[in-house]
C-alpha positions as CSV (number, residue, x, y, z in Angstrom):
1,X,-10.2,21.9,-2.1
2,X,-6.5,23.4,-2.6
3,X,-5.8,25.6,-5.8
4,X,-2.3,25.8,-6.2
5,X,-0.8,28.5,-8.5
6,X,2.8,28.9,-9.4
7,X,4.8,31.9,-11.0
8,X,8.8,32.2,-11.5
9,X,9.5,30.5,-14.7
10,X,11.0,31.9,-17.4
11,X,14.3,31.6,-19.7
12,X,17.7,31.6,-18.2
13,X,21.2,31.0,-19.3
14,X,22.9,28.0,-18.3
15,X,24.5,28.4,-14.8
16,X,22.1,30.9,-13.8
17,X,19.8,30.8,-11.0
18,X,15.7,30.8,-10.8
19,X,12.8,30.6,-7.9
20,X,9.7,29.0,-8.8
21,X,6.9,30.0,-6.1
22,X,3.7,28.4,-5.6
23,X,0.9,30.1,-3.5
24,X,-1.6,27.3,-2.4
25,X,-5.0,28.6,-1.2
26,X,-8.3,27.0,0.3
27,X,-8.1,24.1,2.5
28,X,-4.4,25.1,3.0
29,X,-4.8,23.9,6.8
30,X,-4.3,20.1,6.5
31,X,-2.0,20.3,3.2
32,X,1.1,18.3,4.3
33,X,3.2,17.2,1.4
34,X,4.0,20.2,-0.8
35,X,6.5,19.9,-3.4
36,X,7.9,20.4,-7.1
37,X,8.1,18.1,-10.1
38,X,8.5,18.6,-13.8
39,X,8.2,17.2,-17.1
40,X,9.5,17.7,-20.4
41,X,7.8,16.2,-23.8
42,X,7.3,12.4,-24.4
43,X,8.7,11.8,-20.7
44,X,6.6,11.1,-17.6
45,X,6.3,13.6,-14.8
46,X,9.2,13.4,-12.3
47,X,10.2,14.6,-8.3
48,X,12.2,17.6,-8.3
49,X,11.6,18.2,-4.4
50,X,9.1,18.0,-1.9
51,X,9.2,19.1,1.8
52,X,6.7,17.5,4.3
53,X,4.3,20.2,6.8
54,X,7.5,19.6,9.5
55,X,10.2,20.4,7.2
56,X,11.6,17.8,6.1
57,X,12.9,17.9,2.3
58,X,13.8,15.3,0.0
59,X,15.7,16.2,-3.5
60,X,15.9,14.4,-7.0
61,X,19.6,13.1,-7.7
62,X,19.7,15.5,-10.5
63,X,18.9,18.6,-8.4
64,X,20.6,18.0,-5.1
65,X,23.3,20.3,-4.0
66,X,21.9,22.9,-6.5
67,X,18.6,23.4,-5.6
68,X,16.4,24.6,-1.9
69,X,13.1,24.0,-1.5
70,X,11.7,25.7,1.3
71,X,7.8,26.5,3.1
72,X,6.0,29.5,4.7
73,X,2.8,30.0,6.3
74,X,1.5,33.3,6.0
75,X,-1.9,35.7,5.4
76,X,-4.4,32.3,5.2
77,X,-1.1,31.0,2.0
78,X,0.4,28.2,2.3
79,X,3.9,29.0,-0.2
80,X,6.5,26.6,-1.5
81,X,9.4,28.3,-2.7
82,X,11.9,25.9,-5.4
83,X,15.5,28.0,-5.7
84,X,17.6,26.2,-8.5
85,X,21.0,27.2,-8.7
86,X,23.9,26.3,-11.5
87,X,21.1,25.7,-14.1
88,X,21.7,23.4,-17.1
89,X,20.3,23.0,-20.2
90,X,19.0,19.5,-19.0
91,X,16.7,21.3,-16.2
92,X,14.5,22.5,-19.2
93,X,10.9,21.4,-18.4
94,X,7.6,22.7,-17.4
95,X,7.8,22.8,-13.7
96,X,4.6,21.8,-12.1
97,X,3.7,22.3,-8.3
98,X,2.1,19.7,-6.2
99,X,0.4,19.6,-2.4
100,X,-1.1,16.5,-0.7
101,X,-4.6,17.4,1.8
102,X,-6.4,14.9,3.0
103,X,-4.6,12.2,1.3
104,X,-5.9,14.2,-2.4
105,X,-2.9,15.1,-4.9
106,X,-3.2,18.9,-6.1
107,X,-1.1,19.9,-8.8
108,X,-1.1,23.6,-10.4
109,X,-0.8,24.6,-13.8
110,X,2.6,24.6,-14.5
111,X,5.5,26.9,-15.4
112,X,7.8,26.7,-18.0
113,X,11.3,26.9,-17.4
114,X,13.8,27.5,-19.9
115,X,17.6,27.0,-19.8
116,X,19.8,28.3,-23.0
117,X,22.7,26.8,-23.2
């Protein structure tokens, strides 16, 4: 089992920046995928970015150039880190964090973030 729990959400004005964090605990040793995706009302769930357990990162269209996902290992965590630059109104969505062990999905409870335009 992996619990996942993310904090960093919040509003921001439009062009601002935000970090979204997401501490994964328990079975953290064979989480590989880890990653970030969002969703906004009446619209399915979508990839923001998602980095493998070797580092390698892969970025939605709509994000890329403006946004850094990156990993640690540390004290028995396992973190993902999302840093979104140049924010738009558009990147308005409750941002959900996701991990992969053992071939199981584990998502966390979500985050709301906010962009005023």
């Amino acid at each position: 089992q992996v619990q996942l729990v993310e904090s960093g959400g919040g509003l921001v004005q439009a062009g601002g920046s935000l970090r979204l964090s997401c501490a994964a605990s328990g079975n953290i040793f064979r989480i590989n995928g880890m990653g970030w995706y969002r969703q906004t009302p009446g619209k399915q769930r979508e990839l923001v970015a998602t980095i493998t357990s070797g580092g390698r990162v892969n970025y939605a269209d709509s994000v890329k150039g403006r946004s850094t996902i990156s990993r640690e290992n540390a004290n028995a965590k396992n973190t993902v880190y999302l840093l979104m630059d140049s924010l738009k109104p558009e990147d308005t969505a409750v941002y959900y964090c996701y991990a992969n062990s053992d071939w199981r999905d584990y998502w966390g409870q979500g985050t709301q973030v906010t962009v005023s335009s």
